[in-house]
C-alpha positions as CSV (number, residue, x, y, z in Angstrom):
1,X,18.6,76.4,4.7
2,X,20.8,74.3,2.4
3,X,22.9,70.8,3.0
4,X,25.3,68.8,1.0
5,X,24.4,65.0,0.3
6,X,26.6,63.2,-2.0
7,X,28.0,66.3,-3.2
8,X,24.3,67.8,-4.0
9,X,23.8,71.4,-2.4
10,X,19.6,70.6,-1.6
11,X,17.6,73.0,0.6
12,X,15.4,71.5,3.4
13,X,12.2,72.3,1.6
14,X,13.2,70.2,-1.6
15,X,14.5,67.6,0.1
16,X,10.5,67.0,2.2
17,X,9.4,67.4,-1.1
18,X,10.3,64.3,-2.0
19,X,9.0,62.8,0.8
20,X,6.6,61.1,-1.3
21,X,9.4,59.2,-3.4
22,X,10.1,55.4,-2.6
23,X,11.7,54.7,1.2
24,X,13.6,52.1,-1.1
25,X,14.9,54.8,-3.3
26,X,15.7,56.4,-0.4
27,X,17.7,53.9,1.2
28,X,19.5,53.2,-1.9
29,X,20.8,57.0,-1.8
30,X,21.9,56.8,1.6
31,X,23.7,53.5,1.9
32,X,26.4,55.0,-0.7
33,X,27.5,57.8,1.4
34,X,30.3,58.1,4.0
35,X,29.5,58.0,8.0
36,X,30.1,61.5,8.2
37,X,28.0,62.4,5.3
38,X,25.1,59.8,6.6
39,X,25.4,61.9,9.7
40,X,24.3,65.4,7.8
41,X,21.9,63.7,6.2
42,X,20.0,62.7,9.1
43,X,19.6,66.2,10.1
44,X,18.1,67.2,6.7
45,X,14.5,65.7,7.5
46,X,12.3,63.1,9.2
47,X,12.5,60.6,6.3
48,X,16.4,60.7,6.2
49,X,16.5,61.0,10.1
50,X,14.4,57.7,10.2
51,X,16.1,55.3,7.3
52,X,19.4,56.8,9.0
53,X,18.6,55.0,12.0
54,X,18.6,51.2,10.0
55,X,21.8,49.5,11.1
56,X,22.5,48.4,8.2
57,X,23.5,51.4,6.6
58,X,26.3,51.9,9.7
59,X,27.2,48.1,9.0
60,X,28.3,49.6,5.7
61,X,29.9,52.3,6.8
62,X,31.7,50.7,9.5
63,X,32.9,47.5,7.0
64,X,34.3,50.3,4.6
65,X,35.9,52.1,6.9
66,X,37.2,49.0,9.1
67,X,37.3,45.8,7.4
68,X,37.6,44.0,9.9
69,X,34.1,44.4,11.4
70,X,33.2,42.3,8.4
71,X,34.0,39.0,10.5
72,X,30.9,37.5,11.8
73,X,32.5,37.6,15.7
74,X,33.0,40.7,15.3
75,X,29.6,41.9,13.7
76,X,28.0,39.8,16.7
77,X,30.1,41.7,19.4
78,X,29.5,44.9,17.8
79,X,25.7,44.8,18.0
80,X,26.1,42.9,21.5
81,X,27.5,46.8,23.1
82,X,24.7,49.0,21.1
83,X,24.9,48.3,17.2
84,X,27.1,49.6,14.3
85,X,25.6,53.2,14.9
86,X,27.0,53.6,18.4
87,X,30.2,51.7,17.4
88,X,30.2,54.4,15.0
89,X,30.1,57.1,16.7
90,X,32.6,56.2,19.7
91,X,35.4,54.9,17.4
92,X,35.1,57.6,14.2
93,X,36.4,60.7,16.4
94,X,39.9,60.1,17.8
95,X,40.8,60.3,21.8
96,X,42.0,64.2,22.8
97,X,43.0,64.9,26.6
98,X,44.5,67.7,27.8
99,X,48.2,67.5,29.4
100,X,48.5,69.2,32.6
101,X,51.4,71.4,33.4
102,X,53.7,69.7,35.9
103,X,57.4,71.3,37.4
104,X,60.5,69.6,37.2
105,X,60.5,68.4,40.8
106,X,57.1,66.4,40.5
107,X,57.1,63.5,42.3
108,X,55.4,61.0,39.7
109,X,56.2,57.6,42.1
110,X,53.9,56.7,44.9
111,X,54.6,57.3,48.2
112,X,56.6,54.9,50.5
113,X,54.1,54.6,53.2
114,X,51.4,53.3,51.1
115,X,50.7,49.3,51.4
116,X,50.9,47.0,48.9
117,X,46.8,46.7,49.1
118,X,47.0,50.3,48.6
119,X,49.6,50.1,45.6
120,X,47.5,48.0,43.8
121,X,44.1,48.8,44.7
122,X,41.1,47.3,46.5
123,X,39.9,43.4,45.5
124,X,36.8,44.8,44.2
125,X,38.8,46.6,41.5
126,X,40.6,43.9,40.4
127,X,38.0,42.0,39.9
128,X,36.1,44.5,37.9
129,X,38.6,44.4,34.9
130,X,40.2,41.4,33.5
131,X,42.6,41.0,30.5
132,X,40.0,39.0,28.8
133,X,37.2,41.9,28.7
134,X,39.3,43.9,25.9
135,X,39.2,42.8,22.2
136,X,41.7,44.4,20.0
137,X,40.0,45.7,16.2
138,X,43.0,46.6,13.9
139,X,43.1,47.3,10.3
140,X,46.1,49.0,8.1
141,X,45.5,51.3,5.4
142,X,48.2,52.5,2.6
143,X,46.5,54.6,0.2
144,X,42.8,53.7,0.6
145,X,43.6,50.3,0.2
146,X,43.3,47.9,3.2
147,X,46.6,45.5,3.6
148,X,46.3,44.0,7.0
149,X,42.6,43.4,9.1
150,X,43.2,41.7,12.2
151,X,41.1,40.9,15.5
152,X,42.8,40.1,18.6
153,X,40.2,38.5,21.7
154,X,41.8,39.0,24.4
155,X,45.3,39.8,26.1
156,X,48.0,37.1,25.7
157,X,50.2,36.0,27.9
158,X,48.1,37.6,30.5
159,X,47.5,34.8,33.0
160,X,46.0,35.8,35.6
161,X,46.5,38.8,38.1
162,X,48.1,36.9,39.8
163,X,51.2,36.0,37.6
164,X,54.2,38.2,35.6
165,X,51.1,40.1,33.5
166,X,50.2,42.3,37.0
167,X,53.4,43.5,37.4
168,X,55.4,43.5,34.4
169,X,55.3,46.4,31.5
170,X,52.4,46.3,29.3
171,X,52.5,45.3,26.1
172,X,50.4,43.8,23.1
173,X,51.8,42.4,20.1
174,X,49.2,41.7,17.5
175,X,51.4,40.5,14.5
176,X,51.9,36.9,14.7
177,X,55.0,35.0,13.3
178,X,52.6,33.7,10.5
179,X,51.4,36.6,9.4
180,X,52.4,38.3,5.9
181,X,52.3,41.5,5.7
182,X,53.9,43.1,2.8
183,X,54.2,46.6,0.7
184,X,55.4,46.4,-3.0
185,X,55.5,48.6,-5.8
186,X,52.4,47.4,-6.9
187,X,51.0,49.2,-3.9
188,X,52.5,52.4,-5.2
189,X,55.4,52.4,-3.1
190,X,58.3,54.0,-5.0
191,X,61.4,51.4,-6.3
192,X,64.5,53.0,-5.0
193,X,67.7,52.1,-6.6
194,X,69.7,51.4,-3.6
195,X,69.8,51.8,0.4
196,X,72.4,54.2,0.3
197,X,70.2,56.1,-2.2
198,X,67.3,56.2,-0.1
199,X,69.4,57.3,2.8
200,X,70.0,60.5,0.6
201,X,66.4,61.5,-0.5
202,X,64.2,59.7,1.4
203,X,61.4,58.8,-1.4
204,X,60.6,55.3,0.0
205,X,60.2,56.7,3.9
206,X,58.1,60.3,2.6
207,X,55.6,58.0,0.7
208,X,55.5,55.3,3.5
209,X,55.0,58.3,6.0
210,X,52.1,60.0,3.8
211,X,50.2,57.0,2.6
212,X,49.8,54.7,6.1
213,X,47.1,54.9,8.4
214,X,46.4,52.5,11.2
215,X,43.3,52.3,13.2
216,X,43.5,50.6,16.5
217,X,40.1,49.8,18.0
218,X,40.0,48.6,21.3
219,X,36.4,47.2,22.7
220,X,35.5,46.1,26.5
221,X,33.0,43.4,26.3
222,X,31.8,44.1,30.0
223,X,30.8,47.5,29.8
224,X,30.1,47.3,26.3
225,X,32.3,50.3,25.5
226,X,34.9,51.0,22.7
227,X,37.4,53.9,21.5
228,X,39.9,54.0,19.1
229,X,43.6,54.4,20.5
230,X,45.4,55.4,17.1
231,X,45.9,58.8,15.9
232,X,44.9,57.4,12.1
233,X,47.9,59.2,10.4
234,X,51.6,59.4,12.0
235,X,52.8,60.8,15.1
236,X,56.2,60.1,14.6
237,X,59.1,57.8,13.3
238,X,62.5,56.8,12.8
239,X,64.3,55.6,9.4
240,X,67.2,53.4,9.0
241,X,66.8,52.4,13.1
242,X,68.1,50.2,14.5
243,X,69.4,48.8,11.1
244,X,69.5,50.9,7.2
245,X,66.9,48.5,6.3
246,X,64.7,49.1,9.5
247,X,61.3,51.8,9.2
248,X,59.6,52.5,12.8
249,X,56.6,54.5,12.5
250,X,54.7,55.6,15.5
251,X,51.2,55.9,16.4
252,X,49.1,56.7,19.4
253,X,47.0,59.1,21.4
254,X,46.8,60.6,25.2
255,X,45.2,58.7,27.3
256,X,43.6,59.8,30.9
257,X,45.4,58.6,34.2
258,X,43.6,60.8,36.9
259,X,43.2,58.2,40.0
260,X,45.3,55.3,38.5
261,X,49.1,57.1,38.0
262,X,50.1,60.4,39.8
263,X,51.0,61.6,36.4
264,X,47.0,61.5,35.4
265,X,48.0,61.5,31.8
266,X,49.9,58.4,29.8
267,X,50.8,57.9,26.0
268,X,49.8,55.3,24.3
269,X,52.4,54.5,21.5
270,X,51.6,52.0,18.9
271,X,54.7,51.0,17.1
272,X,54.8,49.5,13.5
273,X,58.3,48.5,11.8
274,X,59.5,47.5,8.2
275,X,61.9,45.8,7.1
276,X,63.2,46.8,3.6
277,X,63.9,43.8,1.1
278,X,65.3,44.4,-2.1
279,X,65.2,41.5,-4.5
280,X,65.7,41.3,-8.7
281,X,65.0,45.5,-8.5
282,X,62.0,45.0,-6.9
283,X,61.1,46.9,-3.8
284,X,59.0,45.4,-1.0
285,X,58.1,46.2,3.0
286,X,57.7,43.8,5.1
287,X,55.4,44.3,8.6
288,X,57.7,42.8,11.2
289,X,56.2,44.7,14.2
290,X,53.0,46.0,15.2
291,X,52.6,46.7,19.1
292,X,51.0,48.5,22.3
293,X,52.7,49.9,24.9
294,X,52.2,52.8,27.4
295,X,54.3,55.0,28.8
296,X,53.9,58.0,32.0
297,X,55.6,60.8,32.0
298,X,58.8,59.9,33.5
299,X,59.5,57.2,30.3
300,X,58.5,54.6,32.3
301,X,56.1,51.4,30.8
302,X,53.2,51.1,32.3
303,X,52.4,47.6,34.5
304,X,49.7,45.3,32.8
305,X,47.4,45.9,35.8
306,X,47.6,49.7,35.2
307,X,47.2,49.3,32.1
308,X,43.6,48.1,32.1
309,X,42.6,50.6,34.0
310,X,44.0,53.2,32.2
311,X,42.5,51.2,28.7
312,X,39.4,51.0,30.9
313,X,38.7,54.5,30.9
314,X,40.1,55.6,27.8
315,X,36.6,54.1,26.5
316,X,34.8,57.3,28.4
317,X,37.4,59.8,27.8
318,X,36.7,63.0,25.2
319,X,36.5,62.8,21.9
320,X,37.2,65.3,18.6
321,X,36.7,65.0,14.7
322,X,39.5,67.4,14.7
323,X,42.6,65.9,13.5
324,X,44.6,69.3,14.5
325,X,43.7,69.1,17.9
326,X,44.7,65.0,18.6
327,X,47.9,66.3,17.0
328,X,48.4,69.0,19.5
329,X,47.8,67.1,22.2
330,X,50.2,64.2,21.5
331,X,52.5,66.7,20.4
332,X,52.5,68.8,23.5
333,X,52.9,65.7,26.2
334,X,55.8,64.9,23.5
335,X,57.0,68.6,24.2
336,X,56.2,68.5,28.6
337,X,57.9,65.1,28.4
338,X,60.9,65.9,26.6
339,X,61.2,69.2,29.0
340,X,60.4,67.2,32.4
341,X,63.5,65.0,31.5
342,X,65.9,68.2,30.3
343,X,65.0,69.8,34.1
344,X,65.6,66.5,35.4
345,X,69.0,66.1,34.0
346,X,70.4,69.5,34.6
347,X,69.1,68.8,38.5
348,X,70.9,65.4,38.6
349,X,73.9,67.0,37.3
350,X,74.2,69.8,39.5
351,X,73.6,67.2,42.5
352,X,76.5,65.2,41.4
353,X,78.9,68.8,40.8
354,X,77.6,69.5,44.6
355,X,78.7,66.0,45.8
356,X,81.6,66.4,43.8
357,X,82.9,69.9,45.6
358,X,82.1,68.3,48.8
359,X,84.0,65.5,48.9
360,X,87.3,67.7,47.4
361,X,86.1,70.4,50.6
362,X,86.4,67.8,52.8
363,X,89.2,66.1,50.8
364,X,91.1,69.6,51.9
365,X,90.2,69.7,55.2
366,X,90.9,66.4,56.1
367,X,94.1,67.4,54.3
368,X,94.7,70.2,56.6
369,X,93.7,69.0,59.6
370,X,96.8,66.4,59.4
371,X,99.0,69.4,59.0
């Protein structure tokens, strides 16, 4: 039986045979490799499985892979809901649910004759989640190279269930009016001549689109859960909108509904926008945007008490390593969604021809009746 380590093929018999070698050695080896490559190596034998378990080593993986856990706060909360291993291994593989197939004459609002206890759920419930139970973990990538780490305690704004938060869309933005967050050609991006250039070939936009990567981490304190709501690569995006010097990119994942919405499945779309500046021929993107929202299936945001339940369990939703299949499943809600709405339109339309032929039928009767 053979395993890769650190790009080493090794067979399980040579790797107990150096059991005998320094634990030190040992760790040394292992604290250079990768969280998925750690992982392997655990299986290979009892000395690797039981360094592998040192939480240090995940400290190390995590804090490479998301610099933000680097902040003491954050290292403290982390080992507060089960250590850098466990943090690990819930926010590595990316969120995958599966979209359920709904007709065009779904009924996605609740029903009239529910009460407003009802509508909003039992006291108990309310009480179980709370705006300030979720902490927000966010770190940009462009290239390998980390340009923006941010933590966000908390929901702001959110004051109370019983104020505008409860009822009003959900939404988080994490980039504050003080923060600098820029892109230059010194980051790789491509200098482009001119806007009306870029409008033409699009270099500025394709290397944007290939190199950024965004992982949103979002952690409950009281059940000492935490997933990661970002697709990690691009689902989506829009150059030159609203403005020429505008870039929105779009991020996100599927994220489970069943009991909370009728629709049982929501998006979750993290948005992240540019603004192009141009100064002295030198090329720079500026962050000017970097929010949560979700959305049902009708197009419709999402309240804020909704919202946390929906965020709530997210954290104990299915998982995948596979990119492919996160991408399928965002893609295909995209793809139900986008259908739902044509079905809807060409129902609403032939409504309006049918009210339309009715009032000229009655229009001509009326007509003849007063001959």
């Amino acid at each position: 039986m053979y395993m890769m380590i650190g790009g080493l093929t090794m067979s399980v018999s040579s790797v107990e045979s150096v059991a005998p070698l320094s634990s030190d050695l040992f760790y040394d080896i292992l604290r250079r490799l990768d969280g998925a490559t750690l992982a392997s190596a655990a299986c290979a034998c009892a000395t690797f499985c039981s360094i592998s378990k040192e939480e240090r080593l995940w400290e190390n993986v995590c804090s490479s892979m998301w610099p933000s856990t680097n902040q003491d706060d954050v290292k403290s909360l982390i080992m507060s809901i089960g250590g850098f291993k466990k943090f690990y291994a819930d926010c590595f593989p990316l969120i995958v649910n599966e979209v359920p197939e709904f007709r065009w004459n779904d009924n996605f609002d609740y029903p009239e004759e529910l009460t407003e206890a009802e509508y909003y759920g039992d006291v108990d419930e309310l009480e179980s989640v709370s705006p300030s139970d979720f902490v927000s973990i966010m770190d940009i990538r462009y290239k390998d190279k980390t340009i923006c780490s941010k933590v966000l305690w908390g929901i702001p704004n959110a004051n109370g269930f019983n104020g505008w938060f409860h009822n009003c869309p959900f939404r988080i933005d994490l980039l504050a009016c003080s923060d600098e967050v820029t892109l230059s050609v010194s980051d790789g991006l491509p200098p482009i001549i001119s806007i009306e250039r870029e409008r033409k070939d699009g270099n500025l936009w394709q290397e944007l689109w290939e190199g950024i990567r965004l992982s949103w981490i979002i952690v409950n304190r009281k059940i000492k859960k935490a997933a990661n709501l970002s697709s990690w690569s691009p689902l989506g995006g829009q150059r030159h909108w609203p403005t020429d010097k505008d870039f929105v990119v779009r991020f996100g994942s599927v994220l489970p509904a069943q009991d909370i919405l009728p629709c049982e499945v929501v998006k979750c779309i993290l948005i992240m926008k540019f603004w192009v500046i141009r100064t002295e021929g030198q090329t720079t993107l500026k962050l000017t945007e970097l929010s949560m929202q979700l959305e049902d299936m009708d197009g419709s945001h999402v309240n804020g008490w909704k919202s946390l339940l929906v965020l709530r369990e997210a954290l104990s939703c299915h998982r995948s390593k596979n990119y492919n299949e996160v991408l399928e499943s965002c893609h295909l809600y995209s793809k139900v969604q986008t259908e739902l709405k044509e079905k809807k339109m060409q129902y609403e339309d032939m409504l309006d021809k049918l009210w339309i032929l009715g009032g000229i039928a009655t229009c001509i009767s009326f007509y003849l009746y007063c001959l």
